[in-house]
C-alpha angles and dihedrals in degrees: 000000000000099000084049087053096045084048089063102264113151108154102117100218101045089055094048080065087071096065124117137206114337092003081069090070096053100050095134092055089045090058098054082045091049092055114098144075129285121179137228084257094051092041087052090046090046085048092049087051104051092051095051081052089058089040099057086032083063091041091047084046097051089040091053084049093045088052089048095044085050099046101043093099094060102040092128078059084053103047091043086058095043085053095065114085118269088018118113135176091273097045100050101043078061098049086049088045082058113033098032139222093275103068111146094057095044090050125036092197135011087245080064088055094034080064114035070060095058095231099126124085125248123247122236113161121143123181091356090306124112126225128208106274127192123222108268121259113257145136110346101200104040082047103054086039093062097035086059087046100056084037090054083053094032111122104216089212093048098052094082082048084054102044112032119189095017105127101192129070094212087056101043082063092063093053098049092056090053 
């Protein structure tokens, strides 16, 4: 609908027959929508867009087949990620991407990972009392990766179960990703 605009079509009706899926069923209030005006600068501006949309859409293509092409010789590491519950292809070709394929080595105990993530949270007790404490600073995109991950599996009527005597929701997210 939008290319056929941005060629110069302005006839309402014929424009309505682009639509696609539950725009078909409101013809009649499309085309009230579709009638107006729209100038040689906005159908130039319309045009520019919607190439700048099929450029990124390529990029986003060859990068997707530049992250394949680099991950193919781990793709058991892969697997093993996508099996665990909130992780998907996507997400765990980027936690490999992250964390590596040497872990083991890089990190002597999952706490260490848990860490160098910045998913733990930070230590501020003075005189036996403890103080508020942020999460550490880490690794930002390991950490919203798996953060994602543990929102995409997290029960809405079991959060208060999980983190008992946490008053706010936002928080009670936060808790439920440590």
């Amino acid at each position: 609908m939008l290319d056929a605009i941005a060629d110069g079509e302005e006839n309402p009706e014929k424009l309505a027959n682009f639509a696609r899926r539950t725009m078909k069923k409101k013809k009649e209030e499309l085309e009230l929508a579709l009638k107006g005006y729209i100038n040689s600068h906005q159908r130039l501006m319309l045009k520019t867009i919607l190439g700048h949309i099929d450029f990124l859409t390529e990029q986003i293509k060859m990068l997707d087949q530049e992250v394949a092409d680099r991950v193919s010789p781990h793709q058991e590491d892969v697997a093993r990620l996508d099996s665990i519950p909130g992780i998907v292809t996507r997400m765990a070709e980027q936690i490999l991407s992250e964390i590596g394929t040497d872990v083991k080595n890089q990190f002597p105990t999952p706490a260490h990972m848990c860490s160098w993530a910045g998913l733990v949270p930070g230590q501020n007790e003075s005189a036996g009392k403890r103080k508020s404490a942020k999460t550490k600073k880490g690794n930002k995109y390991l950490r919203s990766a798996l953060t994602e991950a543990a929102h995409s599996v997290e029960d809405p009527k079991t959060i208060s179960e999980h983190c008992i005597g946490v008053q706010h929701h936002e928080k009670a997210r936060n808790v439920l990703v440590l």
